[in-house]
FIROMI-180385 format. One record per residue (C-alpha): residue number from 0; residue in three letters; z, y, x. Coordinates in pm, 1 decimal. Each point is the difference from the previous one (the first is absolute). Layout:
residues N
ATOM NUM Ala Z Y X
...
This chain:
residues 88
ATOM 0 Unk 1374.6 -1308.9 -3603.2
ATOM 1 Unk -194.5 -274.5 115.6
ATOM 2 Unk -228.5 69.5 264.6
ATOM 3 Unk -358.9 -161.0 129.7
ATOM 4 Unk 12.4 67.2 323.9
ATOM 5 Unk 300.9 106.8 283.6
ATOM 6 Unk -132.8 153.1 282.6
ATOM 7 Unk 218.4 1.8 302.7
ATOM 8 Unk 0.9 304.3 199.2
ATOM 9 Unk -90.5 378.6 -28.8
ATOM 10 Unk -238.1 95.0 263.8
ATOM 11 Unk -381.0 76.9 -60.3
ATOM 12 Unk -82.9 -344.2 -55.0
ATOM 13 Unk 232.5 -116.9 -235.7
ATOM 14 Unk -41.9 324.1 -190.9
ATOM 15 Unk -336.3 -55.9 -46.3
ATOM 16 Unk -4.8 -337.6 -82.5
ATOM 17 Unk 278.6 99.3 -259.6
ATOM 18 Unk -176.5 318.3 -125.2
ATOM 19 Unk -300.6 -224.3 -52.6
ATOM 20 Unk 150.2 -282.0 -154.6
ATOM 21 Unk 180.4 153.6 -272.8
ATOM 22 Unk -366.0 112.9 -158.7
ATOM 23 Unk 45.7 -364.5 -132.4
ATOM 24 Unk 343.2 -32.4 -28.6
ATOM 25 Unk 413.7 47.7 75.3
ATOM 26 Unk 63.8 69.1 365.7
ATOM 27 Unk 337.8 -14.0 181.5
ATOM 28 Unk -20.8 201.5 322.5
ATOM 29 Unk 299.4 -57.6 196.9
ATOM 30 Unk 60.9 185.1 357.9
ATOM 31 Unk 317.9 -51.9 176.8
ATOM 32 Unk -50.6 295.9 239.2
ATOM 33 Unk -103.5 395.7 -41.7
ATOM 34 Unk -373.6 73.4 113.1
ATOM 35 Unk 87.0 279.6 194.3
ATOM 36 Unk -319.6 247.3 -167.2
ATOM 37 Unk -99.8 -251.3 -269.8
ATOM 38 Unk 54.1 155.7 -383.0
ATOM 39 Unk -145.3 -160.7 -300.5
ATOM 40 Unk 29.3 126.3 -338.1
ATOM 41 Unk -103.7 -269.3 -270.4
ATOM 42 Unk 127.1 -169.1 -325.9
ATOM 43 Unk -89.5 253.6 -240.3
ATOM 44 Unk -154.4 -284.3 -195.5
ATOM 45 Unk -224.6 123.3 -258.7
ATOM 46 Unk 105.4 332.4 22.5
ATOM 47 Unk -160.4 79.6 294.9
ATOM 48 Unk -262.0 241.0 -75.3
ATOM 49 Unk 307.8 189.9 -174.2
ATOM 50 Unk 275.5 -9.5 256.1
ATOM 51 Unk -187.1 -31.5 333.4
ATOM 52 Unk -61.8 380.8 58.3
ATOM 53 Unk 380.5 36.3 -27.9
ATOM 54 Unk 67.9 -291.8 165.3
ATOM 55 Unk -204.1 114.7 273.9
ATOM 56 Unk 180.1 336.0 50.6
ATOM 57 Unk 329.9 -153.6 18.9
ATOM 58 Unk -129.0 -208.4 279.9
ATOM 59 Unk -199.1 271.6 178.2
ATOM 60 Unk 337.7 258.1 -46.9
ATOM 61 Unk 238.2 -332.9 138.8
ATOM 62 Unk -213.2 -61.8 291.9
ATOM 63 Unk -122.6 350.1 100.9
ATOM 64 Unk 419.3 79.9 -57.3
ATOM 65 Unk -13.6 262.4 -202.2
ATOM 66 Unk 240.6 -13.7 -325.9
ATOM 67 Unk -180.0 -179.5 -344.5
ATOM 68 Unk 240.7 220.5 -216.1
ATOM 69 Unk 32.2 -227.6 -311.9
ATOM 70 Unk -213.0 -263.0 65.7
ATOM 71 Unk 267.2 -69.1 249.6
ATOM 72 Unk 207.4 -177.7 -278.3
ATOM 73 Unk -233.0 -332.7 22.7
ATOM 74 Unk 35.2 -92.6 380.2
ATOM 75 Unk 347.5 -221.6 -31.3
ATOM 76 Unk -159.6 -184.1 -351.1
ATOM 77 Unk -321.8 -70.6 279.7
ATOM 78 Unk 123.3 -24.0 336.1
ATOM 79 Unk -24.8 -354.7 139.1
ATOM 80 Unk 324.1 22.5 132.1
ATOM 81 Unk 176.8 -23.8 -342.9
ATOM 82 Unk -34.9 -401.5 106.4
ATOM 83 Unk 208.2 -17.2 259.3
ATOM 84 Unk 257.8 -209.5 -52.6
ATOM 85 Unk -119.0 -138.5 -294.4
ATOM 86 Unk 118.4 -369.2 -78.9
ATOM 87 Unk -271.0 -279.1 76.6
């Protein structure tokens, strides 16, 4: 994938600038730490309106600790760690 812009950096700023930017286009948002507190659930693409009340439980169930039952499945296909490591 090609993208538009690559936004350095994970924090409210660059989240914002990335959640804003990709209205017009691809958006890399790369973070090299963990914001302790910080969750974001995007890239449901056009499927949004479809998968967002799902989406949204998962998240709400992760942070809040309590088990997701199924919807558990997704997290390693999502997590941002999965690119560790990852050649360069």
């Amino acid at each position: 994938m090609k993208f538009d812009v690559i936004v350095i950096g994970a924090g409210m700023a660059g989240s914002g600038a990335a959640a804003w930017l990709a209205a017009d286009g691809h958006v890399a948002l790369i973070e090299t730490e963990e914001v302790a507190g910080f969750f974001w659930c995007v890239g449901q693409g056009g499927y949004g309106i479809q998968t967002s009340p799902a989406a949204g439980r998962l998240v709400a169930d992760l942070v809040a600790g309590r088990d997701p039952g199924e919807a558990a499945a997704i997290v390693p296909m999502v997590d941002p760690a999965r690119y560790r490591g990852a050649a360069r």
